[in-house]
C-alpha positions, 0 to 999 in steps of 0.5 A: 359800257362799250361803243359796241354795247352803245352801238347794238343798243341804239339798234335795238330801241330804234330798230335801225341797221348796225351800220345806222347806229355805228354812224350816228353814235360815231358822228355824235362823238366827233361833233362833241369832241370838235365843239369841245376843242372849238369852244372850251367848254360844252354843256349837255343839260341833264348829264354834265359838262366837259371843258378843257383844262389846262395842266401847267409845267412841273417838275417831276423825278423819276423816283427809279432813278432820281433824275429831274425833268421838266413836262411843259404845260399841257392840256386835258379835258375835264368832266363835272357831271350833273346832279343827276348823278348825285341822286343816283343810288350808286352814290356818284 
């Protein structure tokens, strides 16, 4: 699903303006990303849990070329579902 599909989503079910539901669905993800990054880790019960990984340094060959470089340590952001999605018929 899109942010758009989201968006036009949330209009219908809760019969609000597009623009309504664009700012909602917008400020709930800038408020879930902020509290990641603030916090290290955000659990939303019933869905799963996203925290920040940390990637260390490695070194890594341009298998073109064969050259060696180093990428410094780095960090990502890091998903666990929960067991919601293992009782899914999909098989998650």
């Amino acid at each position: 699903m899109r942010k758009a599909q989201l968006i036009n989503s949330l209009r219908k079910e809760f019969k609000i303006s597009k623009e309504e539901a664009r700012r909602f669905v917008e400020c709930f993800f800038e408020e879930l990303v902020g509290l990641v990054v603030e916090k290290g880790r955000v659990e939303l019960r019933g869905f799963g849990v996203f925290r920040i990984k940390r990637l260390s340094g490695r070194f890594i060959k341009n298998p073109k070329t064969g050259i060696e470089s180093y990428v410094d340590e780095r960090y990502t952001i890091g998903f666990k579902p929960s067991k919601v999605f293992s009782k899914n018929e999909k098989g998650f």
